[in-house]
C-alpha positions in Angstrom: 159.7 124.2 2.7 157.1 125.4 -0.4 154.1 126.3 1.6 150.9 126.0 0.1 149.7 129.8 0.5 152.1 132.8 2.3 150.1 135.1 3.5 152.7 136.8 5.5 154.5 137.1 2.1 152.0 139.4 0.5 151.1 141.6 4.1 155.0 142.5 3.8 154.8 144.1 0.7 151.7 146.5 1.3 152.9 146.8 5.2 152.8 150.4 4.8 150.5 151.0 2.9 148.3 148.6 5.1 149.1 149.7 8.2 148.5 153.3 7.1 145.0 152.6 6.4 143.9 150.6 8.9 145.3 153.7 11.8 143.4 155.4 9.8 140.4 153.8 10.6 141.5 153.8 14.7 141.9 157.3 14.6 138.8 157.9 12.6 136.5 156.6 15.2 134.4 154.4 12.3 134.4 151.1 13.2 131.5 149.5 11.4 130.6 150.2 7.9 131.3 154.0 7.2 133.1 156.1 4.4 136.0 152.9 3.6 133.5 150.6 3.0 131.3 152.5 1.5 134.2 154.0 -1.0 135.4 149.7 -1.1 131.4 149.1 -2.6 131.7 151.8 -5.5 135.3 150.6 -6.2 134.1 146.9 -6.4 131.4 147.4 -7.9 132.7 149.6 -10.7 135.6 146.8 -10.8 133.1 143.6 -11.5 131.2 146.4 -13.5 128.0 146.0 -11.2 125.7 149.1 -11.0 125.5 148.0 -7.1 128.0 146.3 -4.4 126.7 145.6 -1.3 129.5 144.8 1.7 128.9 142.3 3.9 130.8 140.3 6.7 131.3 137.5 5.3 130.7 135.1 1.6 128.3 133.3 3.8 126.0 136.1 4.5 126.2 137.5 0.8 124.3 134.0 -0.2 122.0 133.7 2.5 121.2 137.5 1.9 121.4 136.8 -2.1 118.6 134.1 -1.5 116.3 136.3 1.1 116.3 139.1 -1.2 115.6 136.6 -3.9 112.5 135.5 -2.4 113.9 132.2 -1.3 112.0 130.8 1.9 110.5 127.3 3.6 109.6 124.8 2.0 111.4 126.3 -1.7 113.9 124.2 -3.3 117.9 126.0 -5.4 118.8 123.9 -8.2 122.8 124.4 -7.4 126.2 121.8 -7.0 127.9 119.4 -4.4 131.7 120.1 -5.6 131.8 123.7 -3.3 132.5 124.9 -0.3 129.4 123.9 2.7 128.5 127.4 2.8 126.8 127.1 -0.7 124.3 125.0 1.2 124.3 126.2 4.7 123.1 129.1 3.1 120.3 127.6 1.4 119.1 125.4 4.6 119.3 128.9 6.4 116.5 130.2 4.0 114.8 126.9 5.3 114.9 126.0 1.6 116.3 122.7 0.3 119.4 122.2 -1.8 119.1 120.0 -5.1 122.2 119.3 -6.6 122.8 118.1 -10.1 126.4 117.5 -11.5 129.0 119.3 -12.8 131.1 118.7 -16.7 133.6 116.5 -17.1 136.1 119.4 -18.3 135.4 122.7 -16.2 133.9 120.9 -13.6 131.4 123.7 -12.7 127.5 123.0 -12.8 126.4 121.1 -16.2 123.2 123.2 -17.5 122.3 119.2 -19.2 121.1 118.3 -15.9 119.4 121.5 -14.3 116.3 120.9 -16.4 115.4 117.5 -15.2 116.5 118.9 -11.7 113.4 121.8 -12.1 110.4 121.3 -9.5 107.0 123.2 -8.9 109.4 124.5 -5.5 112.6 125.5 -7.5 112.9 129.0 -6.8 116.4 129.8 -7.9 119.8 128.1 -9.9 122.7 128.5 -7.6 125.8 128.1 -9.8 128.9 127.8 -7.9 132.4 129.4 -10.3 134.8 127.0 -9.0 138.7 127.5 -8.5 138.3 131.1 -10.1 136.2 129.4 -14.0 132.9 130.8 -14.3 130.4 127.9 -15.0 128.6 128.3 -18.1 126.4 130.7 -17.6 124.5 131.9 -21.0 122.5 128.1 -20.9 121.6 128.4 -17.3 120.1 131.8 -17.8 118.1 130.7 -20.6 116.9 127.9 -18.4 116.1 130.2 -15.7 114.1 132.5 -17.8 112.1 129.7 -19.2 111.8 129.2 -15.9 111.4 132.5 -14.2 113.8 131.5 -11.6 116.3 134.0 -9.7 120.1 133.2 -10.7 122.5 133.6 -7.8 126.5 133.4 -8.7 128.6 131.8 -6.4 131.8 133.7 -7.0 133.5 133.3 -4.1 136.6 131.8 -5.4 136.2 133.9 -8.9 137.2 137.5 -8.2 137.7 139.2 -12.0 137.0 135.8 -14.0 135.4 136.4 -17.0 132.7 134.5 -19.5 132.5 136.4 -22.4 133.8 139.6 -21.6 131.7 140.0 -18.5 132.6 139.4 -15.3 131.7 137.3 -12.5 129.2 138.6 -10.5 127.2 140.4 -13.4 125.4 137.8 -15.2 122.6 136.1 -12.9 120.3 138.3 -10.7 122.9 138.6 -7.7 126.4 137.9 -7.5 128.1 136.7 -4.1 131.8 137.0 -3.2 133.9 136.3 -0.3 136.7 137.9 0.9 138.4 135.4 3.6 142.0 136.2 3.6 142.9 133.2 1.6 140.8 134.3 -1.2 142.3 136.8 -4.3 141.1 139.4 -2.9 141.0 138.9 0.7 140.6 140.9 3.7 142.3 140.4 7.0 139.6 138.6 8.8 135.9 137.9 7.5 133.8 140.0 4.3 131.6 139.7 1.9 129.6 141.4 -0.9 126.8 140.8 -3.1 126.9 142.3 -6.7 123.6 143.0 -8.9 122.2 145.1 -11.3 118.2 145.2 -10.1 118.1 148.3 -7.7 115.0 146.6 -5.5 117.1 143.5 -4.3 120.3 145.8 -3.6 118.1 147.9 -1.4 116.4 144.3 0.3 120.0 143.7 1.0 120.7 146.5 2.2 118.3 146.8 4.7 118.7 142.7 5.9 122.4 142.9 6.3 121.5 146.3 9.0 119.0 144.7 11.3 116.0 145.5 8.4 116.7 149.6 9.2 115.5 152.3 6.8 116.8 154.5 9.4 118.1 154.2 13.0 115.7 152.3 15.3 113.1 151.5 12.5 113.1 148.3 11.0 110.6 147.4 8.2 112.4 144.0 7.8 113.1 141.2 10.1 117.0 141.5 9.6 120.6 140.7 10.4 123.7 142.0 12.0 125.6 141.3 8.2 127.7 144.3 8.1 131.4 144.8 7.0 134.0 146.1 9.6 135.4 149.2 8.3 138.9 148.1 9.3 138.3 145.7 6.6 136.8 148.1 4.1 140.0 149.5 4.3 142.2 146.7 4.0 140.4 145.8 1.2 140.9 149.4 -0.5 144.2 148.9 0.0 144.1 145.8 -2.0 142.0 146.7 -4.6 144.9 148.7 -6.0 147.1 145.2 -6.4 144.6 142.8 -7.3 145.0 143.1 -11.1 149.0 142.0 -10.7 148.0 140.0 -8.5 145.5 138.3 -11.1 147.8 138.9 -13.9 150.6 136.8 -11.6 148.6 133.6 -10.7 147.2 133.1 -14.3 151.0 133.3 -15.1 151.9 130.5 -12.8 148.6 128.7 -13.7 150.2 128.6 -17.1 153.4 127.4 -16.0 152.2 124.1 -14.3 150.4 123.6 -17.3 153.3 123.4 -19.5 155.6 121.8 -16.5 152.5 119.5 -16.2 151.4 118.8 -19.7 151.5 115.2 -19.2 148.7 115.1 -16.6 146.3 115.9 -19.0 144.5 119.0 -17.1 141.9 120.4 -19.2 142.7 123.6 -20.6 139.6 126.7 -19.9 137.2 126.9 -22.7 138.5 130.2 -24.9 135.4 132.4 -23.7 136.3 132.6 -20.3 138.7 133.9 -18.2 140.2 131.7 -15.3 141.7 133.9 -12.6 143.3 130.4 -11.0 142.0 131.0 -7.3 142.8 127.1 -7.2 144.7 125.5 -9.4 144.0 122.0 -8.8 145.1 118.3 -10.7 143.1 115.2 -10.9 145.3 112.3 -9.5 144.0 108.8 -9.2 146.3 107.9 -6.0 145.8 111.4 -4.5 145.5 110.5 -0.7 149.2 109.3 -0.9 150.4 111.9 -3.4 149.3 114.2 -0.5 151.1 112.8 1.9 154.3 112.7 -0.3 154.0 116.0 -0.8 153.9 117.0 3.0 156.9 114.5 3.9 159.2 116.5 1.2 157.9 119.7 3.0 155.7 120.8 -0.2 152.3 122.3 0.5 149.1 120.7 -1.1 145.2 120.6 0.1 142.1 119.0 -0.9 139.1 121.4 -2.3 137.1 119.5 -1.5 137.4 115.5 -0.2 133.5 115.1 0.7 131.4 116.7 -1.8 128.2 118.1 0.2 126.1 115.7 -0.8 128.1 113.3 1.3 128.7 115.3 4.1 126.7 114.0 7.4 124.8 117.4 8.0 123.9 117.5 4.3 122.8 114.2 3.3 119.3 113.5 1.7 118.0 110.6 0.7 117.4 111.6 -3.1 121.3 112.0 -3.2 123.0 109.3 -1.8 126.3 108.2 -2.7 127.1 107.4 -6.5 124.1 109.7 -7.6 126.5 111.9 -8.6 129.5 110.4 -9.9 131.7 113.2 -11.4 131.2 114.9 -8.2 132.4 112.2 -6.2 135.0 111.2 -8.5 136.7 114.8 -8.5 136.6 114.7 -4.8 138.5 111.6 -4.5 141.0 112.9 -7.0 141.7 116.4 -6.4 145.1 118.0 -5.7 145.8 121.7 -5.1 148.8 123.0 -5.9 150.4 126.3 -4.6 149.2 129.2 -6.3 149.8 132.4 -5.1 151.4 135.8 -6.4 154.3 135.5 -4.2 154.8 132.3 -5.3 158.6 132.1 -6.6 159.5 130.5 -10.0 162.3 127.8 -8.4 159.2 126.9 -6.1 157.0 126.1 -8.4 159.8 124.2 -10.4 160.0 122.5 -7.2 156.4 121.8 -6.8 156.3 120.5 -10.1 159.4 118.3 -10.2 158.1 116.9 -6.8 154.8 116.3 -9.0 156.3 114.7 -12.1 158.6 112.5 -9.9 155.5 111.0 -7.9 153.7 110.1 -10.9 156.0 108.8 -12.3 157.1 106.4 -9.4 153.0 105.4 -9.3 153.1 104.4 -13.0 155.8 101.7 -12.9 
């Protein structure tokens, strides 16, 4: 068995450091917010290189926060993609705002700044770029739009903890930044977080008023706002963590680059030089996917799907301006996608095995 993440794996080899911390929160008496995750914020913050880190409880309520304090409401439209994760959206219908999607480039398969333009209404309030599989989308042509625009960038960089585009990281280069810290994720806590990043002092302190029930102080709320915060067990867990996650970075872009010489032959497009790829999915583009998939499992070799029905197509999601075939790299990708296992703890004869068990497929397909 090769399973497609091992969560287990990694807890075993901070147990004590782990468990340390989080009796430490127990005896402390701190259960929500408090001194960890305040000390996680500054250590985050100073690790994206973000004058300000706000904690949340999850990446869903970083966006949705991301877009209040962005001025996003009813009846306002967000320029952003269909290949993501539903929260992308959800959080933009939550804002009662509408979700216009454009496509994404052939080779990083992030949001293509070609179609944002034509995608630009009298209601677009803000571009919602979306850094899929741990590559930042290219970001220096969608700001330039968005200040020709004056619209609010918003960073999706829920699968892109420490990817790069030019030296800076995610999270720094739009308005706000929004991670997630599900435990699958690099950096992942041991249940649900969040955080938003940004730079602009007035939306940090919006955010940080909307994710405490609108408070400026105990009992006196100036905002209508939202029970948001971050559990200090998991501040701590994720202190813990923050101490590994550059090995842990370091690990999966050396497994990335692995698979791609194991996997030359499949012709997966290499990052463009000016960003860093911190490999959060490492995914291959398979014409017969569905049944590569379900050779995989019968050998006992984990593999998933991000994602097999692109938002646009999803029932809760659909509009009538995107139906299906309006965005055909989108939709393509979807039906093509396979995940491979990429994890720190991943071992080298797995992923030999993972990419024997690869080659060996494709190979029976093509004759």
């Amino acid at each position: 068995m090769i399973p497609f993440l091992d969560l287990k794996s990694q807890y075993q080899q901070i147990k004590s450091e782990i468990d340390a911390a989080v009796l430490g929160v127990l005896d402390s008496g701190a259960y929500v917010m408090g001194p960890q995750v305040e000390a996680f914020e500054r250590r985050f913050a100073a690790w994206c290189g973000a004058p300000h880190c706000l904690a949340v409880n999850s990446g869903t309520s970083a966006l949705h926060l991301a877009l209040l304090a962005a001025g996003v409401g009813p009846g306002d439209e967000v320029v952003t993609v269909s290949m993501t994760f539903v929260a992308t959206a959800a959080a933009i219908r939550y804002c009662g705002a509408r979700p216009v999607f454009v496509d994404v480039d052939p080779v990083t398969w992030t949001m293509d700044p070609a179609h944002i333009a034509k995608a630009i209404t009298p209601r677009t309030k803000a571009i919602l770029p979306v850094h899929l599989h741990g590559l930042m989308a290219d970001m220096d042509p969608i700001m330039e739009i968005a200040r020709r625009h004056s619209l609010v960038v918003i960073e999706d960089a829920a699968q892109a903890h420490g990817a790069e585009y030019k030296g800076r990281r995610a999270g720094t280069i739009g308005d706000l930044g929004c991670f997630s810290f599900y435990p699958g994720k690099n950096l992942g806590a041991y249940g649900e977080g969040g955080a938003v990043t940004t730079a602009r002092p007035d939306l940090a302190h919006k955010i940080a008023l909307l994710r405490d029930w609108g408070q400026e102080q105990k009992y006196h709320h100036v905002l209508a706002g939202y029970n948001y915060r971050m559990d200090a067990i998991q501040g701590a867990i994720l202190n813990v963590k923050m101490d590994h996650i550059d090995a842990w970075t370091r690990a999966r872009r050396a497994i990335a680059g692995m698979y791609d010489k194991l996997l030359a032959p499949l012709g997966r497009p290499a990052p463009p030089e000016d960003r860093r790829h911190v490999y959060h999915v490492y995914a291959v583009r398979l014409a017969q996917r569905d049944a590569m998939l379900q050779a995989f499992r019968d050998e006992g070799v984990g593999a998933g799907v991000h994602y097999p029905v692109p938002v646009h197509l999803q029932e809760a999601y659909r509009d009538p301006d995107f139906p299906a075939g309006s965005l055909p790299r989108t939709e393509r990708l979807a039906a093509e996608f396979l995940s491979l296992p990429v994890y720190p703890e991943l071992q080298p004869e797995q992923l030999l095995g993972v990419a024997r068990l690869l080659k060996k497929l494709t190979l029976a397909a093509a004759e």
